[in-house]
Backbone as XML, in Angstrom:
<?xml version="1.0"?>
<chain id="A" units="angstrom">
  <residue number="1" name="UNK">
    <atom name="N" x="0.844" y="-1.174" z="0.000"/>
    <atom name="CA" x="0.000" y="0.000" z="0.000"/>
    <atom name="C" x="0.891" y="1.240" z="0.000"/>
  </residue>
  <residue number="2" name="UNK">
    <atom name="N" x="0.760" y="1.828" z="-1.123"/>
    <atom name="CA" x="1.401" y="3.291" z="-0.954"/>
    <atom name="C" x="0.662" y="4.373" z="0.003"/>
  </residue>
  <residue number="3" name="UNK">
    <atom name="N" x="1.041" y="4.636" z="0.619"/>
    <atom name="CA" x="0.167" y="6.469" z="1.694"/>
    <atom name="C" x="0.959" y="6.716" z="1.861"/>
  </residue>
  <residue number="4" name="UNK">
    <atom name="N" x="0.830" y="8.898" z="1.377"/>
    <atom name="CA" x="1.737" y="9.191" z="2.132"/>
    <atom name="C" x="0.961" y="10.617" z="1.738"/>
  </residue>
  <residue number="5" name="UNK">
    <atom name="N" x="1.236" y="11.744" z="2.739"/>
    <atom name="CA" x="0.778" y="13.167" z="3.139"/>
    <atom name="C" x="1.579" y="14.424" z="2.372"/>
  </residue>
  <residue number="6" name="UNK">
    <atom name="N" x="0.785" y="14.811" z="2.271"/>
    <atom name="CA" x="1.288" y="16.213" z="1.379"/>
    <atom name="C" x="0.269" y="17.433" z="1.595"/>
  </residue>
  <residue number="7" name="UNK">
    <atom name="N" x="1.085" y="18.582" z="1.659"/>
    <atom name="CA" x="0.512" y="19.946" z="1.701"/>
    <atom name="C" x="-0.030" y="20.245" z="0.310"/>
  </residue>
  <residue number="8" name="UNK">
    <atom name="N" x="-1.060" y="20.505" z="0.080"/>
    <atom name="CA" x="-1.906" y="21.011" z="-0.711"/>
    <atom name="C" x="-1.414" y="22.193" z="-1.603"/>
  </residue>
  <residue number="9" name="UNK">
    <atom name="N" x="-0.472" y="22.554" z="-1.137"/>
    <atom name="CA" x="-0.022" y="24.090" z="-1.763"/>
    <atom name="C" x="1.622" y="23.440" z="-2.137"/>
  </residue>
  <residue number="10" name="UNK">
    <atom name="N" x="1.686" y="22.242" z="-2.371"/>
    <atom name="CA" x="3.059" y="21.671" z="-3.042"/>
    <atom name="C" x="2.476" y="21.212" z="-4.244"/>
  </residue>
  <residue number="11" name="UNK">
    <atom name="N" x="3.181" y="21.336" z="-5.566"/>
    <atom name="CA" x="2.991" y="21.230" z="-6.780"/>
    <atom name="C" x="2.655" y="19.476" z="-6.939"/>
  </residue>
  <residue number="12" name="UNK">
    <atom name="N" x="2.082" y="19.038" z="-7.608"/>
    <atom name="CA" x="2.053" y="17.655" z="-7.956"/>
    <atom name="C" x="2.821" y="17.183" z="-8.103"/>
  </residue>
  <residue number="13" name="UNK">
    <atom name="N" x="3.191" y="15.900" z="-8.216"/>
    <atom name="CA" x="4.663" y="15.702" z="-8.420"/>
    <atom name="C" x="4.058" y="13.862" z="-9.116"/>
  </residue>
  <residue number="14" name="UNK">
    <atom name="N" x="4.908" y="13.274" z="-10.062"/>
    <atom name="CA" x="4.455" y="12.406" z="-10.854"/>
    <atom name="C" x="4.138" y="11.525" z="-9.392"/>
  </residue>
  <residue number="15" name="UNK">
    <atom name="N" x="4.788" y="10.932" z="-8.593"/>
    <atom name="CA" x="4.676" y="9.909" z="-7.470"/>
    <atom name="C" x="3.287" y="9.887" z="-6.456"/>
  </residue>
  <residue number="16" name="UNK">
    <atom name="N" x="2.671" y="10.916" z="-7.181"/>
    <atom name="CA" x="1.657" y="11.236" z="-5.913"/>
    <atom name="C" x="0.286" y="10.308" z="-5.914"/>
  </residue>
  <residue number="17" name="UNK">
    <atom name="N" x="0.191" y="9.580" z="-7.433"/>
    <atom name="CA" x="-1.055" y="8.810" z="-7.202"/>
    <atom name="C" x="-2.212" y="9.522" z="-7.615"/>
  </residue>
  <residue number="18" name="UNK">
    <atom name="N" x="-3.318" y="9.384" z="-6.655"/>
    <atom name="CA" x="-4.612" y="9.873" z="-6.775"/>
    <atom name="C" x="-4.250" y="10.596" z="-5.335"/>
  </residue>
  <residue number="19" name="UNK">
    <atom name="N" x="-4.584" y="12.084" z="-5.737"/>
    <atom name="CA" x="-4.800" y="13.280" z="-4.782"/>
    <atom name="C" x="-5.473" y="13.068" z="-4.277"/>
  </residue>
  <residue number="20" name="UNK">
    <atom name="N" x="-5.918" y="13.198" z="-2.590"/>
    <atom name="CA" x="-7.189" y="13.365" z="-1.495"/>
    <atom name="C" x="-7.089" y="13.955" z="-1.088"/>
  </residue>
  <residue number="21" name="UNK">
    <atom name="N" x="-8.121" y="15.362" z="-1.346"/>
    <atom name="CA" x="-7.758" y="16.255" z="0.088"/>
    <atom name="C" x="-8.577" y="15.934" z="0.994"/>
  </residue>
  <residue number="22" name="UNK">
    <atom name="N" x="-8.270" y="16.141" z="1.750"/>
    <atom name="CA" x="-9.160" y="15.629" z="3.220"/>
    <atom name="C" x="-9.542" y="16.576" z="3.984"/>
  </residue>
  <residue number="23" name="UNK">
    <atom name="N" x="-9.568" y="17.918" z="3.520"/>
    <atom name="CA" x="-9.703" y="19.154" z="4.488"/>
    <atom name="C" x="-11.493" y="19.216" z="4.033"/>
  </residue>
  <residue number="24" name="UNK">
    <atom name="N" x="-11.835" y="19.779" z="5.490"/>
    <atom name="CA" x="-13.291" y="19.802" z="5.253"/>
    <atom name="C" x="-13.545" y="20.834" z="4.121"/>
  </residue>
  <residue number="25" name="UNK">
    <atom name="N" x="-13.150" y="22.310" z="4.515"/>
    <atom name="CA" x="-12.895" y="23.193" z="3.897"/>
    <atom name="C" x="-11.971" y="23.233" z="2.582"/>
  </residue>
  <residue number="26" name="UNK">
    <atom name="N" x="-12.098" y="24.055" z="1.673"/>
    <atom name="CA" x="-11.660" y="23.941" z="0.017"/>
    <atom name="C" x="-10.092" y="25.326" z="0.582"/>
  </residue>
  <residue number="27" name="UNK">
    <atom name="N" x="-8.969" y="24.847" z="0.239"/>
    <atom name="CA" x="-7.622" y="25.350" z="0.964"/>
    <atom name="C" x="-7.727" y="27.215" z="0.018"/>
  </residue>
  <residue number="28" name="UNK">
    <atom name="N" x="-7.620" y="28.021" z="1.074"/>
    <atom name="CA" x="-7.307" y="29.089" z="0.872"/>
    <atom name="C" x="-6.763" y="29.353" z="-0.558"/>
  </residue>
  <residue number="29" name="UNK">
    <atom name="N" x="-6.447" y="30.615" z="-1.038"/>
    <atom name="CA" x="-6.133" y="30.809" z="-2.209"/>
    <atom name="C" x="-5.580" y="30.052" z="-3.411"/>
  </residue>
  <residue number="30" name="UNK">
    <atom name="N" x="-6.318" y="29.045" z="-3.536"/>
    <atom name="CA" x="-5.711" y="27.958" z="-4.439"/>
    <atom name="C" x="-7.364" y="27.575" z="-5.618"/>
  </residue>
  <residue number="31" name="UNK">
    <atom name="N" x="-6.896" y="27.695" z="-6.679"/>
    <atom name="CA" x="-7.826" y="27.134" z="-7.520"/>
    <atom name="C" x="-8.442" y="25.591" z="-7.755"/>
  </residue>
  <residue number="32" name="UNK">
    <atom name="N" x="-9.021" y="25.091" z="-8.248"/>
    <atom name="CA" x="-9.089" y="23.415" z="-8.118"/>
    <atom name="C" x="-7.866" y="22.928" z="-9.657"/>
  </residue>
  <residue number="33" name="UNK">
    <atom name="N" x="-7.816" y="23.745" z="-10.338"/>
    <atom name="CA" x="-6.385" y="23.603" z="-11.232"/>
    <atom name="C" x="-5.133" y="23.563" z="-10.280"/>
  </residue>
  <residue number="34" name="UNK">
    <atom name="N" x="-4.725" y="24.526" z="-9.630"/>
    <atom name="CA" x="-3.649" y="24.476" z="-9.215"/>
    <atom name="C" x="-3.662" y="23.356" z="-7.835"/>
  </residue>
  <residue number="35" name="UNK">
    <atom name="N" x="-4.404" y="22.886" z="-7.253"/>
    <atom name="CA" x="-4.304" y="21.941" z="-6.395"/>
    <atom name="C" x="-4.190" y="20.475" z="-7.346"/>
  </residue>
  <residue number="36" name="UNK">
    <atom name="N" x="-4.947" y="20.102" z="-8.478"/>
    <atom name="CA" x="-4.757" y="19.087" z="-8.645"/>
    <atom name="C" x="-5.049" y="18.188" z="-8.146"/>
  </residue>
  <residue number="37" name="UNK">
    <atom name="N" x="-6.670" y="18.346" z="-7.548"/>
    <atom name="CA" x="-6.770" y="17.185" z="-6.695"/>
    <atom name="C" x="-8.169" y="16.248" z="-7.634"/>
  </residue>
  <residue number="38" name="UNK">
    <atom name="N" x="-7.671" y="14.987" z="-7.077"/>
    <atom name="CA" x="-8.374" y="13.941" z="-7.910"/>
    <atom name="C" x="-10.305" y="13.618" z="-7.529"/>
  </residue>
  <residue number="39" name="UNK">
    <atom name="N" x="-9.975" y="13.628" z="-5.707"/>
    <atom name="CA" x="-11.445" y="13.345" z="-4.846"/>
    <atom name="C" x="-11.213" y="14.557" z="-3.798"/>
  </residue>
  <residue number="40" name="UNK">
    <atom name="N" x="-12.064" y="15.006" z="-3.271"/>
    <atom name="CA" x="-12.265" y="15.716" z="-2.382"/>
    <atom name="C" x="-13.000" y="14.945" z="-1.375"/>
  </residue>
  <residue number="41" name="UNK">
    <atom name="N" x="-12.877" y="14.323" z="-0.192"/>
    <atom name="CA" x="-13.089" y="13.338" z="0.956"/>
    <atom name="C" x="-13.312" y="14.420" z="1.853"/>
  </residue>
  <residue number="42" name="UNK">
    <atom name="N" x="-14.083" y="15.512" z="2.064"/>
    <atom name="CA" x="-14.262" y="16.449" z="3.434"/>
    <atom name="C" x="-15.195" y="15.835" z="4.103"/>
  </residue>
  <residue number="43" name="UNK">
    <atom name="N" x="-15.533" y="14.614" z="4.212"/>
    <atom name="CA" x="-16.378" y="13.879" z="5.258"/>
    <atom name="C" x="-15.532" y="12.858" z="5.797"/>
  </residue>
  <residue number="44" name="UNK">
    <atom name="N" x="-14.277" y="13.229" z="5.447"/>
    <atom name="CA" x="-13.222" y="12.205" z="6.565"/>
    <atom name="C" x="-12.757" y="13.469" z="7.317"/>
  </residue>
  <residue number="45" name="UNK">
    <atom name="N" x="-12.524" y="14.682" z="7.138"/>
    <atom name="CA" x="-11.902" y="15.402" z="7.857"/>
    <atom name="C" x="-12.341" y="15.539" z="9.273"/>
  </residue>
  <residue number="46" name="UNK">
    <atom name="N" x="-11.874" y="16.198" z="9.887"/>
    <atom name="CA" x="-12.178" y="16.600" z="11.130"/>
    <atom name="C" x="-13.628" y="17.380" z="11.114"/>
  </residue>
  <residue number="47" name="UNK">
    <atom name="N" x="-14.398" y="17.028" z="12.093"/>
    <atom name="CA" x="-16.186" y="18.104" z="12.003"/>
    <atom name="C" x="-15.250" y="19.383" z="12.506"/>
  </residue>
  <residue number="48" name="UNK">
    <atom name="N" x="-16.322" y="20.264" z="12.041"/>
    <atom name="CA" x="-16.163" y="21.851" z="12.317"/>
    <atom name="C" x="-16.116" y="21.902" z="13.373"/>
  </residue>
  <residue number="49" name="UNK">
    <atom name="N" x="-16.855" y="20.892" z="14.315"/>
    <atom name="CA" x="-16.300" y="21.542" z="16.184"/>
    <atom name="C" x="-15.339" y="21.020" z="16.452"/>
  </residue>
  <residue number="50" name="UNK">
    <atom name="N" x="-14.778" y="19.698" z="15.711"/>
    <atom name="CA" x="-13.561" y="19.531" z="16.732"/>
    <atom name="C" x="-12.325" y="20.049" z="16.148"/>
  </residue>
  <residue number="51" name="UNK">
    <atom name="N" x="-12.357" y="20.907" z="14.760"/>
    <atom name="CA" x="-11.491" y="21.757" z="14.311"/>
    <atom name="C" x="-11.755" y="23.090" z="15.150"/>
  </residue>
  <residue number="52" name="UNK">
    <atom name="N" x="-12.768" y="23.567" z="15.435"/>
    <atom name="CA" x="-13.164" y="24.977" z="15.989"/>
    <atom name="C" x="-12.313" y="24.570" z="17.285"/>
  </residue>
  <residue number="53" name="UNK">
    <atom name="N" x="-12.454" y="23.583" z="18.260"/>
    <atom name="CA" x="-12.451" y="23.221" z="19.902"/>
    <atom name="C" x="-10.643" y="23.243" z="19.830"/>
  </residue>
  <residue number="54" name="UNK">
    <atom name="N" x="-9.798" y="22.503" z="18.523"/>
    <atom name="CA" x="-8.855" y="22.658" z="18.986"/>
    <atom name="C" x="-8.445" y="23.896" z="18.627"/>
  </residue>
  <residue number="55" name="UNK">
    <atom name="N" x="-8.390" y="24.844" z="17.133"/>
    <atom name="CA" x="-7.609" y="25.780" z="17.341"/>
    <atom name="C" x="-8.081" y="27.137" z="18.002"/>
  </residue>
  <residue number="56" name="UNK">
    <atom name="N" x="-9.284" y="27.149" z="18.850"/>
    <atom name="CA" x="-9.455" y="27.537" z="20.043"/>
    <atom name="C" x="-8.910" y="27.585" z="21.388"/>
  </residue>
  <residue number="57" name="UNK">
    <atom name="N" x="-7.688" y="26.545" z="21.215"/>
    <atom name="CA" x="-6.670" y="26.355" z="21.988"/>
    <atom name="C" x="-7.365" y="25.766" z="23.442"/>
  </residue>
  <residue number="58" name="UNK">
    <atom name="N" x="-8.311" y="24.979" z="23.226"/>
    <atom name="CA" x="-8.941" y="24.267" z="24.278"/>
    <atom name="C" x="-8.925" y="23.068" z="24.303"/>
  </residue>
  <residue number="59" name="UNK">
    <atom name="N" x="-7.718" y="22.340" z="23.630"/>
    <atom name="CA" x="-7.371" y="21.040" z="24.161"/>
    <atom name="C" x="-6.112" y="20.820" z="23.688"/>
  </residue>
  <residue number="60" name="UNK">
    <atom name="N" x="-5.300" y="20.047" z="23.864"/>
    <atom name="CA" x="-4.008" y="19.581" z="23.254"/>
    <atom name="C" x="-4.054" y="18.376" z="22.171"/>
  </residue>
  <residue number="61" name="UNK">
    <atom name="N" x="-2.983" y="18.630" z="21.955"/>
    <atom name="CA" x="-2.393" y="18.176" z="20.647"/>
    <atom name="C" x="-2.994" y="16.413" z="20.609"/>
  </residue>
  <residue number="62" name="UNK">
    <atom name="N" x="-2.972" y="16.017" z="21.944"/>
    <atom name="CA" x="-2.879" y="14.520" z="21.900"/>
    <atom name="C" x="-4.627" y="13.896" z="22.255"/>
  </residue>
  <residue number="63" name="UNK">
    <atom name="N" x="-5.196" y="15.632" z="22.893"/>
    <atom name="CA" x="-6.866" y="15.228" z="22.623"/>
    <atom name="C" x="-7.361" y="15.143" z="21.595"/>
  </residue>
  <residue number="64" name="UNK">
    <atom name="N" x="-6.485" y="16.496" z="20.475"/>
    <atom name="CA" x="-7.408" y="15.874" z="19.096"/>
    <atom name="C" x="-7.169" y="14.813" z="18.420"/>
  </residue>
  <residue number="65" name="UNK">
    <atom name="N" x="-6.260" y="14.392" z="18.536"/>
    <atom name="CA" x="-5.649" y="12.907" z="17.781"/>
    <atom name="C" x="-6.740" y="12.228" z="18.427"/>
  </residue>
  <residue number="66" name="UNK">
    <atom name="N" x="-7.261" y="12.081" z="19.913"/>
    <atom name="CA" x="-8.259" y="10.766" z="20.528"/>
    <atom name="C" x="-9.261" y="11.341" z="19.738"/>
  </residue>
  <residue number="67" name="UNK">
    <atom name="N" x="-10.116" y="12.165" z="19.762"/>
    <atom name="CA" x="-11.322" y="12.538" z="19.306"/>
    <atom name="C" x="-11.167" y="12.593" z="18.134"/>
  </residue>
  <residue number="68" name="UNK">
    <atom name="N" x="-10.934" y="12.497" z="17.097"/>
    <atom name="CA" x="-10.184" y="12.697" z="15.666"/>
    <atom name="C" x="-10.557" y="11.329" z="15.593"/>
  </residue>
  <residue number="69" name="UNK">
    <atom name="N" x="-9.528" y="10.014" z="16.044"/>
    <atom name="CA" x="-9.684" y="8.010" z="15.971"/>
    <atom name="C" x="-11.288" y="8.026" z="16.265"/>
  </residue>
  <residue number="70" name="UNK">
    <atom name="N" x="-11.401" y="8.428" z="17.272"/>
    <atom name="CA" x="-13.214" y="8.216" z="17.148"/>
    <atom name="C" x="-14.045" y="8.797" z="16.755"/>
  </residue>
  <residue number="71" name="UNK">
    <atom name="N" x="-13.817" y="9.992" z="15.764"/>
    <atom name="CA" x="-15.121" y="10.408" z="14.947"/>
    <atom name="C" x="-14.754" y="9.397" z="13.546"/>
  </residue>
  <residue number="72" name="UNK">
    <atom name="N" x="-13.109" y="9.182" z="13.380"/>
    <atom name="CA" x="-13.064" y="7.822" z="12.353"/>
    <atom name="C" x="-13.720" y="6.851" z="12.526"/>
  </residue>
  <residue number="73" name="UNK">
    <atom name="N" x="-13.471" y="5.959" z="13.729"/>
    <atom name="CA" x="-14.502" y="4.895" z="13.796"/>
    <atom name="C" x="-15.431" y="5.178" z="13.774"/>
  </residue>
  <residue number="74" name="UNK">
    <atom name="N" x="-16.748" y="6.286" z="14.220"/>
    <atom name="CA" x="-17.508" y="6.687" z="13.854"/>
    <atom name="C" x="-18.142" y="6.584" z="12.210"/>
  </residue>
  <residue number="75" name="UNK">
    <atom name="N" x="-17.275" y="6.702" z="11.842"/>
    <atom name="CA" x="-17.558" y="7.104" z="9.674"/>
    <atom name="C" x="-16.947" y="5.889" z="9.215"/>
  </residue>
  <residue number="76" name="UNK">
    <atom name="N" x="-17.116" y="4.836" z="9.087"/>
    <atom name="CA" x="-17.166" y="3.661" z="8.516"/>
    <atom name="C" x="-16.922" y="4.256" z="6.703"/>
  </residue>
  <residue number="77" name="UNK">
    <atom name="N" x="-18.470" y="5.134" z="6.151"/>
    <atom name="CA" x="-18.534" y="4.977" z="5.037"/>
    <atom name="C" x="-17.399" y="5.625" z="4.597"/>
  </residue>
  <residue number="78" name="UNK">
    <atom name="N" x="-17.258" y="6.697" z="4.745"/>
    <atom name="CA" x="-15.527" y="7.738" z="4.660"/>
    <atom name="C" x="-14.770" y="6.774" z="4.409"/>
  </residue>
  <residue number="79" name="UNK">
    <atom name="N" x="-14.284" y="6.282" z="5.817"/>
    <atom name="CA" x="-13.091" y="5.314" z="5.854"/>
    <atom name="C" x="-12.702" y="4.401" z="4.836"/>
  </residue>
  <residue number="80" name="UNK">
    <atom name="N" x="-13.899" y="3.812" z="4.568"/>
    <atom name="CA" x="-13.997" y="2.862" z="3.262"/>
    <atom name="C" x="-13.758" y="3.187" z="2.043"/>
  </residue>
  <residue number="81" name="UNK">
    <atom name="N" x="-14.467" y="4.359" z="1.843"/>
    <atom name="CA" x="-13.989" y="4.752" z="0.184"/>
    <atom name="C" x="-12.934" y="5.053" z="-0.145"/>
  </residue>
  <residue number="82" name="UNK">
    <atom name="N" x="-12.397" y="5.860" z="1.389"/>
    <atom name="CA" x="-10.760" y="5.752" z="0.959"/>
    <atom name="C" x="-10.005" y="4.845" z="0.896"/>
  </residue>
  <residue number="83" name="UNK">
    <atom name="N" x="-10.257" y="3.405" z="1.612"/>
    <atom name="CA" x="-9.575" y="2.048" z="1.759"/>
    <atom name="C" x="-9.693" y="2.056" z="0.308"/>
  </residue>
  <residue number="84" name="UNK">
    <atom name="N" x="-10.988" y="1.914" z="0.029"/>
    <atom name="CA" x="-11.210" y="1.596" z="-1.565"/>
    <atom name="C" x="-10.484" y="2.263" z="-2.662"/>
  </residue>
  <residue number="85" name="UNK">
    <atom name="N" x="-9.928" y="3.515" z="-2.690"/>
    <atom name="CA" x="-9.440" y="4.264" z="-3.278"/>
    <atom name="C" x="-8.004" y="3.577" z="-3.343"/>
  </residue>
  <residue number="86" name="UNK">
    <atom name="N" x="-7.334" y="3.631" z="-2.679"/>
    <atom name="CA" x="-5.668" y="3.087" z="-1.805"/>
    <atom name="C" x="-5.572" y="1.657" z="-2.747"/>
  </residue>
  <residue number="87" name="UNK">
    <atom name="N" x="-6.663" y="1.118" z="-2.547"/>
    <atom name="CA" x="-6.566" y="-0.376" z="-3.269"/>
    <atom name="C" x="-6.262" y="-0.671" z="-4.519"/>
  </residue>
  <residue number="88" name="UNK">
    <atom name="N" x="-6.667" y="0.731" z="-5.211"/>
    <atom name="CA" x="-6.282" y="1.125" z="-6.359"/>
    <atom name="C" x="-5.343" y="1.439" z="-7.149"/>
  </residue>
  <residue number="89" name="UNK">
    <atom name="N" x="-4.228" y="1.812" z="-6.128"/>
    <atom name="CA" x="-2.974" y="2.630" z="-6.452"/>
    <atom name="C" x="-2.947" y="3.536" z="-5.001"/>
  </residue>
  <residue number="90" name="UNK">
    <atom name="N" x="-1.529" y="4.119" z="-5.496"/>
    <atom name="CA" x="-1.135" y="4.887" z="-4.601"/>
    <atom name="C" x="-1.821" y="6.198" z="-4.560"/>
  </residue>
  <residue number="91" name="UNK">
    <atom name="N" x="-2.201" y="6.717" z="-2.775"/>
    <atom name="CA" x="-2.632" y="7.614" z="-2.832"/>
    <atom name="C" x="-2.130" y="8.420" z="-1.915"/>
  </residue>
  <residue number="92" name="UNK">
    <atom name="N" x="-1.991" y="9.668" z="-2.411"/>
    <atom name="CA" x="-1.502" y="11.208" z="-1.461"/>
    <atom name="C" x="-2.206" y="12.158" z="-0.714"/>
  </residue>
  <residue number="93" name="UNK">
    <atom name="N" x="-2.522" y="12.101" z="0.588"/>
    <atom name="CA" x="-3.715" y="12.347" z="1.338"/>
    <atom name="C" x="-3.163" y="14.098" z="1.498"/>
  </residue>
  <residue number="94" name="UNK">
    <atom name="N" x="-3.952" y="14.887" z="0.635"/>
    <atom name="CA" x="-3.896" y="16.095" z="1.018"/>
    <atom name="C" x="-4.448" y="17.248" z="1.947"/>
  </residue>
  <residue number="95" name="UNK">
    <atom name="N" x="-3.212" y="17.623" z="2.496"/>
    <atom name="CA" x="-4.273" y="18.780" z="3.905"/>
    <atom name="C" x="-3.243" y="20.003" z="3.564"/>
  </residue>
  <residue number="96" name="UNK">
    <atom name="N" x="-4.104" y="20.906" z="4.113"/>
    <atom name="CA" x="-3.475" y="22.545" z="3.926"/>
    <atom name="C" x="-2.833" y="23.150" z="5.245"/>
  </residue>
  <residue number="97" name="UNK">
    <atom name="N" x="-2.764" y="22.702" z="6.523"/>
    <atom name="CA" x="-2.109" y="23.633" z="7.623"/>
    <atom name="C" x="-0.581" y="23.690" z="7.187"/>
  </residue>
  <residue number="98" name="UNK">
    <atom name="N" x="0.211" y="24.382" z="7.919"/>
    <atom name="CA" x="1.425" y="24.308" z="8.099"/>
    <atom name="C" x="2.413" y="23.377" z="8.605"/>
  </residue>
  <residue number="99" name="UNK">
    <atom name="N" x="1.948" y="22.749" z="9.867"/>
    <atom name="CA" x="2.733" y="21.892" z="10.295"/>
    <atom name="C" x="2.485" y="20.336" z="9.691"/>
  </residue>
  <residue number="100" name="UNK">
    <atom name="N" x="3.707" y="20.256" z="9.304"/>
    <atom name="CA" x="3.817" y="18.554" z="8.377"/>
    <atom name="C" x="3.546" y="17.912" z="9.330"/>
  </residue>
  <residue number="101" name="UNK">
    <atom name="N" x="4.070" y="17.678" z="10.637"/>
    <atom name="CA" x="4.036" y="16.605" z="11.258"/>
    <atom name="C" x="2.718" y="16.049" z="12.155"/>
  </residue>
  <residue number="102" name="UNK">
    <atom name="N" x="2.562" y="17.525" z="12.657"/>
    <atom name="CA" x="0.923" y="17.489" z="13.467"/>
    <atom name="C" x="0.023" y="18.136" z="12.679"/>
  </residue>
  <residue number="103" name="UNK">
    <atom name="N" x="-0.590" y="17.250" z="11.513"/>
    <atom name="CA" x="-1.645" y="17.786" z="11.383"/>
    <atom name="C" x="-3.051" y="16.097" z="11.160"/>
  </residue>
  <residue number="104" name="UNK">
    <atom name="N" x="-4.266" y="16.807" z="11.126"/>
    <atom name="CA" x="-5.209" y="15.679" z="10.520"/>
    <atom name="C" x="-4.861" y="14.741" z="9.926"/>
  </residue>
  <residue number="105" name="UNK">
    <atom name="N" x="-4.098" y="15.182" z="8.689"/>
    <atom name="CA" x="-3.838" y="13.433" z="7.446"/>
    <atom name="C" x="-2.712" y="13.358" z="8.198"/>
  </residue>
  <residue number="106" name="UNK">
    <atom name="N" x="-2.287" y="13.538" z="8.589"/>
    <atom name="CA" x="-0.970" y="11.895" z="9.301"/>
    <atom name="C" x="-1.717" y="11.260" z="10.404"/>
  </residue>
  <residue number="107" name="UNK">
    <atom name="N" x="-2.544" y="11.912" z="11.425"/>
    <atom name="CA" x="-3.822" y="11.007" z="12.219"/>
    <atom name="C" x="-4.238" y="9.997" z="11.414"/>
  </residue>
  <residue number="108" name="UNK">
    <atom name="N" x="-5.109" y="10.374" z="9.980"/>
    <atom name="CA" x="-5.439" y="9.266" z="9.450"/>
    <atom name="C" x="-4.800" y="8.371" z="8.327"/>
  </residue>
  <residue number="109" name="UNK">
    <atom name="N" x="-3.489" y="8.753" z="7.904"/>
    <atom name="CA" x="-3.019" y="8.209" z="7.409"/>
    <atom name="C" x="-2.705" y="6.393" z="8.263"/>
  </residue>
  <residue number="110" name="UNK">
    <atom name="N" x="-1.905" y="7.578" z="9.497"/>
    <atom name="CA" x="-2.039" y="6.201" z="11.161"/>
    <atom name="C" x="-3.043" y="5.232" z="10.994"/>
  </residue>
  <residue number="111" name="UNK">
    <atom name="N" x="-4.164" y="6.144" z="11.516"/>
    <atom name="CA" x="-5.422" y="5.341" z="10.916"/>
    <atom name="C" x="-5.179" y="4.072" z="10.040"/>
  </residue>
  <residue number="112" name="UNK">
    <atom name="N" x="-5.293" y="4.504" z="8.672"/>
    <atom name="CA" x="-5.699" y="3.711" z="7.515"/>
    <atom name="C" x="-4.710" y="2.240" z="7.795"/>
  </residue>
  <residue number="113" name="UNK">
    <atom name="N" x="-3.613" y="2.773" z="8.023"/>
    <atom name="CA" x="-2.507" y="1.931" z="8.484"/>
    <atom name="C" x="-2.389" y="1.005" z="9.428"/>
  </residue>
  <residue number="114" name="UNK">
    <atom name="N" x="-3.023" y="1.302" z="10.622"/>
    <atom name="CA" x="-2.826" y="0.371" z="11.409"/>
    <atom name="C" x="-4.793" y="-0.330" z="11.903"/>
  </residue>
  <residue number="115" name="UNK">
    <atom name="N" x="-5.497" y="0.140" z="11.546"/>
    <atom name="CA" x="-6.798" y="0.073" z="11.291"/>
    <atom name="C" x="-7.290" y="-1.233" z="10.001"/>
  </residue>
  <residue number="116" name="UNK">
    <atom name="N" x="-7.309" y="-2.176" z="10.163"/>
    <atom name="CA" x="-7.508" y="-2.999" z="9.060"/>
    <atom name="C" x="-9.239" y="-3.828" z="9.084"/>
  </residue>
</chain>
């Protein structure tokens, strides 16, 4: 299984597969040309409150990761289409924050990964 995470505002690059963005929201100043994205999956992302609750700065880093795994298990159908997608070829789970390391798609990349 190929997965692997990429910022939305990095150019395509031949290795990337089928694009997912996973942001609920459509990424700031970017066209749907210049993103290049294949599916748009904003019903895997994070819900609007538990994006609002964390960068409200009312929980830490390691609450949204818990609440994040269980609105996944929660969404079965999400989860699946992306399994389904992956099965296909390689796919590049796209999100727009800044930080590579802590953000949403590496939660579910984890996810997809160790979740069978």
């Amino acid at each position: 299984m190929q997965l692997k995470t990429k910022r939305v505002y990095e150019p395509k690059a031949d290795g990337d597969g089928m694009r997912v963005l996973v942001n609920r929201l459509w990424p700031r100043g970017l066209t749907k040309a210049e993103a290049a994205v294949d599916l748009w999956l904003k019903d895997i992302a994070p819900t609007t409150e538990l994006r609002r609750w964390f960068h409200a700065d009312e929980g830490t880093w390691e609450e949204f990761r818990e609440r994040y795994l269980a609105e996944l298990d929660g969404n079965p159908e999400a989860v699946d289409l992306l399994r389904q997608r992956i099965a296909e070829g390689p796919v590049t789970l796209l999100y727009s924050v800044k930080d590579e390391a802590r953000n949403h798609a590496e939660i579910l990349k984890g996810y997809i990964l160790t979740h069978r």
